[in-house]
matplotlib code that plots the C-alpha trace (Angstrom):
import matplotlib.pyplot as plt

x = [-20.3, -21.4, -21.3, -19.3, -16.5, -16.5, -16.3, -13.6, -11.6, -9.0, -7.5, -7.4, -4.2, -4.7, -1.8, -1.5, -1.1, 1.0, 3.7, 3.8, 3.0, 1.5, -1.6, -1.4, -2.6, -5.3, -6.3, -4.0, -5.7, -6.4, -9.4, -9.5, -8.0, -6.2, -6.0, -4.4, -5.2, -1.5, -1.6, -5.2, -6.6, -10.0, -9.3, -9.0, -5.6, -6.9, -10.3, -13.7, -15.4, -18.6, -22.3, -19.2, -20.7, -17.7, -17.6, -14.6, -11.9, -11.5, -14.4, -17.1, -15.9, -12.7, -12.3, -12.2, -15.0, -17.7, -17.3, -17.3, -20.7, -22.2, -20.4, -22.1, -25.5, -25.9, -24.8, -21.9, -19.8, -16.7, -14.4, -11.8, -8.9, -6.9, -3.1, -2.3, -2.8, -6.0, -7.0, -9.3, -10.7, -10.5, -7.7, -10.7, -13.4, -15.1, -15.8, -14.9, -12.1, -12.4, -14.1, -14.6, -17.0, -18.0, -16.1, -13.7, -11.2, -8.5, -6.1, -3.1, -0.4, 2.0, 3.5, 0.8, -2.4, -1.1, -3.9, -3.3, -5.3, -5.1, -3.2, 0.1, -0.2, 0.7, -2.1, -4.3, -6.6, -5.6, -9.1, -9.3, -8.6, -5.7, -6.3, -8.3, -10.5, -11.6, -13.8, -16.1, -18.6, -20.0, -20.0, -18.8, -15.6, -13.4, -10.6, -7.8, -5.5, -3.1, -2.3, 0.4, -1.2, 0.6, -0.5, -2.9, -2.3, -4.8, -6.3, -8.0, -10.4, -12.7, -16.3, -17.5, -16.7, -15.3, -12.6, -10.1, -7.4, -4.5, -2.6, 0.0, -0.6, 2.2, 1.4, 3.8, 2.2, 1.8, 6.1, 6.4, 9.3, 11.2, 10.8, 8.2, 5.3, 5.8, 2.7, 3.7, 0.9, 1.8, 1.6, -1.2, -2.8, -4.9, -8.0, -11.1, -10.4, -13.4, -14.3, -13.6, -12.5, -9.5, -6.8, -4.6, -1.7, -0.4, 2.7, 1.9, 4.7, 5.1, 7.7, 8.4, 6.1, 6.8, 5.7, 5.2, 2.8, 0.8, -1.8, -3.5, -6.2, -7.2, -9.7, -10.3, -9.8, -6.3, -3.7, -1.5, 1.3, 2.9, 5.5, 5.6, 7.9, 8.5, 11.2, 12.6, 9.9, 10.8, 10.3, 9.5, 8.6, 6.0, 4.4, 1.9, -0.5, -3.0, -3.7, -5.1, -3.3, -0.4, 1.6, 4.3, 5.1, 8.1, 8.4, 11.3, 11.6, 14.8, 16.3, 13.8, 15.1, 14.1, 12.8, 12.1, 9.2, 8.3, 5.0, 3.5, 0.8, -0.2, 0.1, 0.7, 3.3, 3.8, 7.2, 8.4, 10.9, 11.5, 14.3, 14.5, 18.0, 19.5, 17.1, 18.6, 17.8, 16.6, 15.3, 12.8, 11.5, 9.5, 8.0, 6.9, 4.7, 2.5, 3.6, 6.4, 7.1, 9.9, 11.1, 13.2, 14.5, 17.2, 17.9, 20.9, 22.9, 20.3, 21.7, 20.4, 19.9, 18.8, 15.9, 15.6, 13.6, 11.9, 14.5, 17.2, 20.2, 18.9, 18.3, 20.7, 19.1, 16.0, 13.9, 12.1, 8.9, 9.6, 7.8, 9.8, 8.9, 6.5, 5.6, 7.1, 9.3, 9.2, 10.7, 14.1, 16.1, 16.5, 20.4, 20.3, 24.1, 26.4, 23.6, 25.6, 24.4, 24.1, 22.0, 19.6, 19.5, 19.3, 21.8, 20.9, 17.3, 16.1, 15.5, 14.6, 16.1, 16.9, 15.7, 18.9, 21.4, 24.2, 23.9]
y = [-7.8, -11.6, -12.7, -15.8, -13.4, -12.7, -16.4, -17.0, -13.9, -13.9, -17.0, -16.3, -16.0, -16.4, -14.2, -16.2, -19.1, -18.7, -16.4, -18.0, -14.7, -14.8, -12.4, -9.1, -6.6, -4.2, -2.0, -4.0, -7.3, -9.4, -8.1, -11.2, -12.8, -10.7, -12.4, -12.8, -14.4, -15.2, -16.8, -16.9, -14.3, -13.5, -11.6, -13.0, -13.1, -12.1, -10.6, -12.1, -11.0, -9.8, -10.8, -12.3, -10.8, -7.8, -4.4, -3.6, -1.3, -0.1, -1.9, -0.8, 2.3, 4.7, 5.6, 3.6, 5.4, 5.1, 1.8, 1.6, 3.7, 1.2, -2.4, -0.6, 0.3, -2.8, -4.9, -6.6, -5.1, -6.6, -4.2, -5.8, -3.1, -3.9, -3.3, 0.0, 3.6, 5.1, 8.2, 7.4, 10.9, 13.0, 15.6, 18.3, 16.7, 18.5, 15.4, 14.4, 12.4, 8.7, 6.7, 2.9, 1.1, -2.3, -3.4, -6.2, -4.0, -5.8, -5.1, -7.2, -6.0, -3.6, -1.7, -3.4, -1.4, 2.0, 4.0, 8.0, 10.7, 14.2, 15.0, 14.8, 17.0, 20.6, 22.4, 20.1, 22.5, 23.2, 23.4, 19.2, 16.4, 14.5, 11.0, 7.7, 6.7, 2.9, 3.0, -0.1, 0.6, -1.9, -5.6, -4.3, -5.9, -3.7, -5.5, -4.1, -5.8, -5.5, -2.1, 0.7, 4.1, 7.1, 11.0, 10.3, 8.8, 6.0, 7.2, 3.5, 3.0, 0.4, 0.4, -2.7, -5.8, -4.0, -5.5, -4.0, -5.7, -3.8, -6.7, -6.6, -3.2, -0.1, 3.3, 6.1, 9.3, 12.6, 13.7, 9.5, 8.0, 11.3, 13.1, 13.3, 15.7, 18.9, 18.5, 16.1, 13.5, 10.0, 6.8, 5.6, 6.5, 4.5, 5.8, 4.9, 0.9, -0.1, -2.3, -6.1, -4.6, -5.7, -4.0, -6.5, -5.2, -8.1, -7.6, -3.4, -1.4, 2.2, 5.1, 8.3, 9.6, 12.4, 9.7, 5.7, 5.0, 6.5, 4.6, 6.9, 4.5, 3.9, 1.7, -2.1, -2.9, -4.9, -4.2, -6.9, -5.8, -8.7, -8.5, -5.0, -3.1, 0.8, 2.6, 5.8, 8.1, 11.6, 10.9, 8.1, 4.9, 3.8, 6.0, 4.8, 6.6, 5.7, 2.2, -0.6, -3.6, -3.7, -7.0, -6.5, -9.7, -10.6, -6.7, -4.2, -0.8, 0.8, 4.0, 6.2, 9.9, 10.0, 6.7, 3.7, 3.1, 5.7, 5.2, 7.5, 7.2, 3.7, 1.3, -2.6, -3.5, -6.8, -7.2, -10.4, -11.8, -7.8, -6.0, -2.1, -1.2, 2.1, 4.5, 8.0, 8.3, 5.5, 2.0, 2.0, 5.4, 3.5, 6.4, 7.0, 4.2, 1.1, -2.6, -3.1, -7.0, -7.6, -11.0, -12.7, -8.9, -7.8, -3.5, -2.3, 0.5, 3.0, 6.4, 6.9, 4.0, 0.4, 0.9, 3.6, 4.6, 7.7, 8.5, 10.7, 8.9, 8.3, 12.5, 14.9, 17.3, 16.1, 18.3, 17.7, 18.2, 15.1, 12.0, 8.8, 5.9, 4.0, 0.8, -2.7, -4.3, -8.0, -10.3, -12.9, -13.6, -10.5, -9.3, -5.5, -4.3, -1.2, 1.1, 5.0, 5.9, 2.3, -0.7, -0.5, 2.7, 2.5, 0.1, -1.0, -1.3, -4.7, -6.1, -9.7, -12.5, -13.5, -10.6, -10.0, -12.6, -12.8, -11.9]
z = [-8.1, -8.2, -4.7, -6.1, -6.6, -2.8, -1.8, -3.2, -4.3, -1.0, 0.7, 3.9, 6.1, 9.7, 10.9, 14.7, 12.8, 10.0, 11.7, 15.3, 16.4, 20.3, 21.5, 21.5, 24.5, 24.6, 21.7, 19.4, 20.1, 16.5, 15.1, 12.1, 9.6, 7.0, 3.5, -0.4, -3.0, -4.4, -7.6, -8.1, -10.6, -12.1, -14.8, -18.9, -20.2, -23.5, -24.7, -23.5, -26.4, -26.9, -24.7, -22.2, -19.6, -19.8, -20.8, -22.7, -23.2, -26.1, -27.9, -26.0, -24.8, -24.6, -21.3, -18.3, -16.3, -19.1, -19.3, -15.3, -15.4, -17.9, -16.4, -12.8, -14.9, -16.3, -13.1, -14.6, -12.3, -14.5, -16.6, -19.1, -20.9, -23.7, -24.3, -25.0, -23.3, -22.2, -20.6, -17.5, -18.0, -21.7, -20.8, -20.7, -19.2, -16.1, -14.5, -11.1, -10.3, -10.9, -8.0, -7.9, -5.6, -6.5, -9.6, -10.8, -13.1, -15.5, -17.2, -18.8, -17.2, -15.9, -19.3, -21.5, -20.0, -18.9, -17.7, -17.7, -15.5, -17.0, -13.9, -15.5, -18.1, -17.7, -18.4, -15.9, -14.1, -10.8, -9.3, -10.6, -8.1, -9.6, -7.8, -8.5, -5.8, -4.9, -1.5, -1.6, 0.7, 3.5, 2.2, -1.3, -3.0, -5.7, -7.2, -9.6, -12.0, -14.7, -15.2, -15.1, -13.4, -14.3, -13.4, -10.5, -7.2, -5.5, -2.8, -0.8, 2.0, 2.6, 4.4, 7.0, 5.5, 2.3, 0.3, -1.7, -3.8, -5.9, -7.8, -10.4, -10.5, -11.2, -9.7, -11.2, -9.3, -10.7, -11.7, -13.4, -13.0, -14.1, -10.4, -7.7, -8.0, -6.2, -4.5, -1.8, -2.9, -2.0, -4.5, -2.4, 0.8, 2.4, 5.2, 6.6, 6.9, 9.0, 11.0, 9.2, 6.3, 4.9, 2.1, -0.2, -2.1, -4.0, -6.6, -6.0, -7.7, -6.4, -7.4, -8.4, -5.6, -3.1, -0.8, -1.0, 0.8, 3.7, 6.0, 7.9, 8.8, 12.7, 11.7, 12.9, 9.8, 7.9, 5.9, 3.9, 1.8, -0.1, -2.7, -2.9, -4.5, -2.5, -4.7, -5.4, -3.8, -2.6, 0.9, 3.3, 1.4, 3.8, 6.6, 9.0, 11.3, 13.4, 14.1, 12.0, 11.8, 8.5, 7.6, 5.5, 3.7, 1.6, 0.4, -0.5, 0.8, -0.9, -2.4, -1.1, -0.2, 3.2, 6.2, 4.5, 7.1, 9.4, 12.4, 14.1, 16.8, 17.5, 14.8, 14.6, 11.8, 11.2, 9.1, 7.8, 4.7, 4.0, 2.6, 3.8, 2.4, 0.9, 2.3, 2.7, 6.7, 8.7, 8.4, 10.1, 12.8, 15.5, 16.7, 20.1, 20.2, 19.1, 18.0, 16.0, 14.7, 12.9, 11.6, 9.0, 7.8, 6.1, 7.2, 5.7, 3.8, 5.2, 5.7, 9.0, 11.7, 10.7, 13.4, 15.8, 18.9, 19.7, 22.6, 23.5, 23.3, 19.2, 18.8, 18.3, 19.7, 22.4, 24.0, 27.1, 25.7, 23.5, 24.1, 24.4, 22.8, 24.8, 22.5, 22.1, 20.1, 18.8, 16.2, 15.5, 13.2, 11.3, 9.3, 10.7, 9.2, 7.7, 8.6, 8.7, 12.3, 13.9, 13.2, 16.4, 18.3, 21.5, 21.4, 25.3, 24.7, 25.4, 22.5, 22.2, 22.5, 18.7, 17.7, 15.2, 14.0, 14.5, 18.0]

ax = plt.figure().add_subplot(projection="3d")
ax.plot(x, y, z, "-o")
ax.set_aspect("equal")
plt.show()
């Protein structure tokens, strides 16, 4: 991709800065800045037209990973898709899943360009991955734009230095918006975010899924999930192991059929101007461990507890081969209320000062 693109193509957010957050200790220490690029696209909002320096959907070619092969062939690197509804793969093509490296992919929006992977049909062979890979390798930048995703999900990682962006984008996994797929796959799973890497999901709609989303990433790379929209999924809306850094900015987590946000291991979640409301067990499961932020939240009307704690007085039944949570807590100013089981569990846990209002 032009290496204009990467100047310019996320505005960074320094995370110290902008959230007053203080240093962190050890293995979660700040590893750089994570980024977005709100408001600020580089996509046409209407057809570039011919010897533009695009290749073109549907003009060019009629599915989107010929006209990837040629935009990577020809180093244009830049993929425009009209309205309308196109097959990323012909239903009975052999070829391997779809897999994006260095490409700037558009699309005019969520509803307008729908993009379909085989995967949802019924007669899909079995022996075919049903997912849509974008792994930028080291120093390589793969942004996508505009689009509604049904029958595949989006599996994401990102090499050293790599950047991937997701923005304005609606990912309806293999089942749509009718029911999950059977298959447990998740809407998006991200893995493998290196070292200076960083992961944008900007205006990211994901539902229908057996799961939301699930970072599985222990890479030193970042995470940023801004206005995103986690509904409806069979299971936990957002699971995290591992432990690269995630911010969840200005985001809703609600009506999913089990945790809204579940950790495991030893991430660092960052949560701030949230909503995690109406999820069938809890909140959010802080696991055993790791760094859990929490600021300017609203966790409510979960089924479950607003947020609990890997410990025994929060488990009905707790074993004594169970390991107690071991992490830290931080955050103010958050509305935790009307959860089923209790709004913070253990209720004599010291939490921080300010850490929900009212007190």
């Amino acid at each position: 991709m032009a290496r204009g693109l990467q100047a310019g193509i996320l505005g960074i957010l320094l995370l110290g800065a902008a959230l007053g957050l203080g240093p962190s200790p050890g293995p979660l220490e700040a590893v750089g800045p994570l980024a977005s690029n709100e408001g600020v696209s580089f996509c046409p909002s209407r057809d570039p037209g011919p010897n533009a320096g695009w290749i073109r959907v549907p003009d060019d070619f009629w599915t989107v990973m010929e006209a990837v092969e040629a935009a990577v062939q020809q180093e244009l690197y830049r993929v425009w898709i009209g309205p309308g509804r196109y097959f990323v793969l012909w239903p009975d093509s052999p070829a391997a899943p779809p897999d994006l490296r260095e490409i700037l992919l558009c699309g005019l929006g969520p509803g307008l360009t729908v993009l379909l992977h085989p995967g949802l049909l019924d007669d899909y062979p079995p022996f075919l991955d049903p997912s849509f890979y974008v792994r930028p390798e080291e120093g390589q930048e793969a942004i996508l734009e505009g689009f509604t995703l049904i029958g595949a999900q989006v599996t994401l990682s990102a090499g050293k230095a790599a950047r991937v962006a997701l923005r304005n984008v609606e990912v309806l996994s293999p089942g749509g918006p009718q029911g999950p797929d059977p298959l447990g796959w998740a809407g998006i799973t991200l893995y493998a975010v290196e070292e200076g890497a960083q992961v944008v999901l900007e205006g990211v709609t994901i539902q229908g899924a057996a799961q939301g989303i699930d970072i599985a990433s222990s890479g030193k790379g970042e995470i940023l999930l801004q206005d995103v929209l986690i509904s409806g999924n069979e299971g936990e809306g957002l699971f995290l192991r591992g432990s690269t850094r995630t911010l969840l900015l200005r985001s809703r987590v609600v009506y999913n059929g089990s945790r809204g946000i579940a950790m495991d291991m030893q991430p660092w979640l960052i949560i701030r101007d949230s909503e995690i409301a109406h999820n069938r067990a809890d909140g959010i499961d802080a696991g055993i461990g790791g760094l859990l932020e929490v600021y300017n939240t609203r966790i409510f009307a979960n089924g479950g507890y607003g947020i609990r704690l890997s410990m025994e007085a929060c488990e009905e039944r707790w074993e004594a081969a169970q390991t107690p949570f071991a992490g830290e807590i931080r955050g103010r100013g958050n509305e935790v209320f009307d959860n089923a089981r209790g709004d913070l569990c253990p209720e004599d846990y010291p939490w921080p000062e300010g850490f929900r209002t009212p007190e």
